[in-house]
N, C-alpha and C positions, 0 to 999 in steps of 0.2 A: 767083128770088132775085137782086138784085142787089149787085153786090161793088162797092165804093164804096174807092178807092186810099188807103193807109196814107201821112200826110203824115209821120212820123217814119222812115222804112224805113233803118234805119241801127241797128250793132251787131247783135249775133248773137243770129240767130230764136230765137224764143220756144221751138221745138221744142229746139234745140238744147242750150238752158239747162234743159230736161226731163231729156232725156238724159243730159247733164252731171251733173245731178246723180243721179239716181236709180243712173249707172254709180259715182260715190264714195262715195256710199251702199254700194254693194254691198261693194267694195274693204275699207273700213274696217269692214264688220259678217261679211267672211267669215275674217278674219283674228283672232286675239286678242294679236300682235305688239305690242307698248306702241312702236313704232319703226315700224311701219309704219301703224298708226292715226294716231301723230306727226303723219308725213310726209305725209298724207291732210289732218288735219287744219290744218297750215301751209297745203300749196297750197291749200284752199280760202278758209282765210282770207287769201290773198293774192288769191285771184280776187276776194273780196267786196270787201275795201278797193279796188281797184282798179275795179271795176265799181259803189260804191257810189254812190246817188242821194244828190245834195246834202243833200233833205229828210229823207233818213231817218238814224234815230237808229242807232246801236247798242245802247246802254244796257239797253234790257231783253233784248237778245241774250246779252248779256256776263253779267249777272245768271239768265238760263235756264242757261247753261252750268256757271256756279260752283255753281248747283243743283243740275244733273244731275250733274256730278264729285263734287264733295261728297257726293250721298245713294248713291251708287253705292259709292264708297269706302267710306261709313261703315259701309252695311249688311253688306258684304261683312266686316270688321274684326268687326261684332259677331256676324254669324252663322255663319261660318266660325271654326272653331279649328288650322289645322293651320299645319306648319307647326314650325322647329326653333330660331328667333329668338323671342324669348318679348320682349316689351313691356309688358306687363303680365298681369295675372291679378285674374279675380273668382270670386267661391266657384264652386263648382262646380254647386250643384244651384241656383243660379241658373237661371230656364227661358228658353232661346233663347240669352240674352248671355252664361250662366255659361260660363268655361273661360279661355284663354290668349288673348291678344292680340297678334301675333305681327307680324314683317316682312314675312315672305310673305303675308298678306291683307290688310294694306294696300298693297303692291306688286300684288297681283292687281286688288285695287277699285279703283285708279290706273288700271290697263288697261281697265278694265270700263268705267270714268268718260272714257278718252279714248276711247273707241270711242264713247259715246254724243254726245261734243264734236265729234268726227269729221262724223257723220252729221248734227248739226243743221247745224254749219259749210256742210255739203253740200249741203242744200235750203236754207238762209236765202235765197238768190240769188230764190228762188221768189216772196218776197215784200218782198225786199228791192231786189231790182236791177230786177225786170219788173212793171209796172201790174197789176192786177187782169184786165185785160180781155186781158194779153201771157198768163197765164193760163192763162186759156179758151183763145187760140190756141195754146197747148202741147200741149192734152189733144188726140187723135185724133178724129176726124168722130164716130165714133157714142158715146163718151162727150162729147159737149158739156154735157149736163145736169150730169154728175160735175162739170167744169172749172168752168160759173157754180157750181156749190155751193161748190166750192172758195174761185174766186174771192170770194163773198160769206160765203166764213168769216172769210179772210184779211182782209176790211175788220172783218167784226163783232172781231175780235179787238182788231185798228188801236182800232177803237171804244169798245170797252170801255175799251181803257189809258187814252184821252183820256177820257173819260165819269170815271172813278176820280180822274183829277186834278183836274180839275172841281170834285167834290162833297167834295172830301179841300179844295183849298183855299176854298172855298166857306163849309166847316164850322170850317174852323180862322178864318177871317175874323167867324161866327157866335162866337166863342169855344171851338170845340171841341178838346179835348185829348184824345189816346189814354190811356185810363187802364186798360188791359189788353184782352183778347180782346173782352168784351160791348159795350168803346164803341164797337169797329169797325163793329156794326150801322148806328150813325147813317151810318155814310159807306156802308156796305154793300149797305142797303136800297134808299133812290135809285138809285145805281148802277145793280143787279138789273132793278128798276121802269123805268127810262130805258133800259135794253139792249132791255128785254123793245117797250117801245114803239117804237124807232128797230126791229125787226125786225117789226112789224106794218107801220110804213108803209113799208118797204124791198117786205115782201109785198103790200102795196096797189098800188106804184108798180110793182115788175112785172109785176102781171096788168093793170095800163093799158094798158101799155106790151107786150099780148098775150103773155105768156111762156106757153111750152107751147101758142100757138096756131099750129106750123106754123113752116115755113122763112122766116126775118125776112133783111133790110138786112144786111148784114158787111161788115168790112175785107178787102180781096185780101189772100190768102194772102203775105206777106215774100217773097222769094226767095233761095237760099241764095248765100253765098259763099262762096269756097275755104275761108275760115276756119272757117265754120260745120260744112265737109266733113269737117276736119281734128278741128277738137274733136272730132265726134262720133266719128270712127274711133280717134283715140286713147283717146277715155273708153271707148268698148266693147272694145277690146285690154284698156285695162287690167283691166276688169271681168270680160273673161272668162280671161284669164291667173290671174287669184284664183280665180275659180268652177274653174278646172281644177283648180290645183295643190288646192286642197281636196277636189273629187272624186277625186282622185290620190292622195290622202293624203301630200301631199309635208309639208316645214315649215316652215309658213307660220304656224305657232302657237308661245305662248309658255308655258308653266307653272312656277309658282316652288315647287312643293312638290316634295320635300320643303322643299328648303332654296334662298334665291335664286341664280338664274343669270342669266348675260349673254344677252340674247335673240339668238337666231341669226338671222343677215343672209344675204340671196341679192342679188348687185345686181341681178338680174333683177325681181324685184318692188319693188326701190325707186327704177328705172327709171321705172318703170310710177306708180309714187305722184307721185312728181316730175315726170312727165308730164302731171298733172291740175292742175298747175297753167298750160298751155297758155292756156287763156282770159285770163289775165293777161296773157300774151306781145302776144297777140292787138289788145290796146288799147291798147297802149303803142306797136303797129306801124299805130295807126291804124284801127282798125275799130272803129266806133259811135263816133266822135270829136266826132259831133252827138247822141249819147245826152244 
């Protein structure tokens, strides 16, 4: 096999921005802290803006998250009753939603919803800040298969959004107007049908192009730099300073029933949260300045 040299070899390897995330992932899903999810959730999104690629959007990131908070929150609100602040109230033999509407469960689904904001926050970088093919170079030697899958979800995905816009303004050009759920089909159909075809010939062109035929051509391996050493040691401190203190059963958790409470602070773990936003530090001091 030969390794054929990386003409971009600048900013922090592909592994690194693995690690990165999957350790604030950890951080923000081992905790149910509304303060320390926050904190998780700021420094990454200070990593992202900072490390964002010219070309790429935010906008349907923004609108996944208001998703994910929002249904998170809601559901908790209707299906949770406890709780000593009362906001509203629906009959009672109501099934599932009947009962109180309270503070405390939408202060909980707040938590719940920033723990999920947290964690997307945390991998967006995956597909936001590195190629498809930085990827594949993230994943370990004998998952390579995982990483091109990967890789080639993250374009289908890319693909779909653009494909939607397309046939959305296409149809409204045709004179088409949403006139509730069923006219969505006219934009829906195409869509479906154009995805389904752009992943037949995506499958044509890799098996030309020998896939699954045996060790191919690659880029040399990046090389690390101090910074790359750095993030990764601080993202794994911080992840596994969570993963103890929860094996430990220390408190690292927040619960507002009965009634709401101030969440309890350690600065030792908000150390550690604000630590993760490191990778930021990192570009601003000049690494991947040719990204």
């Amino acid at each position: 096999m030969t390794a054929v040299p990386r003409s971009d070899e600048s900013g922090l390897a592909p592994r690194t921005w693995l690690i990165w995330s999957l350790a604030a992932m950890t951080v923000a899903l081992s905790t149910a802290n509304p303060v320390y999810r926050g904190l998780v959730a700021l420094a990454a999104l200070d990593v992202l803006l900072t490390w964002l690629r010219p070309e790429r959007r935010l906008k349907p990131l923004a609108m996944a998250l208001l998703f994910a908070a929002g249904f998170a929150a809601l559901v908790n609100v209707l299906a949770s009753h406890a709780g000593v602040h009362v906001l509203a109230h629906l009959p009672a033999d109501w099934p599932v939603v009947g009962g109180n509407f309270t503070a405390e469960t939408l202060a909980y689904g707040g938590a719940v919803g920033l723990g999920l904001v947290a964690a997307l926050l945390a991998v967006a970088p995956l597909s936001l800040v590195l190629e498809p093919h930085d990827v594949v170079d993230a994943v370990p030697g004998p998952l390579d298969r995982t990483g091109i899958a990967l890789a080639t979800s993250l374009n289908l995905i890319s693909g779909f959004g653009r494909t939607f816009n397309a046939v959305r303004d296409a149809q409204r050009m045709r004179g088409w107007r949403p006139r509730g759920i069923r006219s969505w089909n006219e934009v829906l159909v195409p869509v479906v049908l154009t995805s389904i075809e752009d992943s037949v010939l995506l499958a044509e062109a890799m098996e030309a192009r020998g896939f699954g035929g045996g060790r191919r051509t690659s880029y040399a391996a990046p090389g690390w730099s101090r910074w790359d050493f750095a993030v990764v040691a601080v993202s794994l401190a911080a992840a596994a300073l969570f993963v103890s203190l929860r094996l430990a059963g220390a408190g690292i958790d927040w619960y507002p029933y009965p009634a709401l409470s101030v969440p309890p602070l350690n600065p030792i773990p908000v150390a550690a949260c604000l630590a993760l936003a490191l990778p930021a530090l990192a570009r601003s001091r000049g690494a991947g300045v040719g990204l």
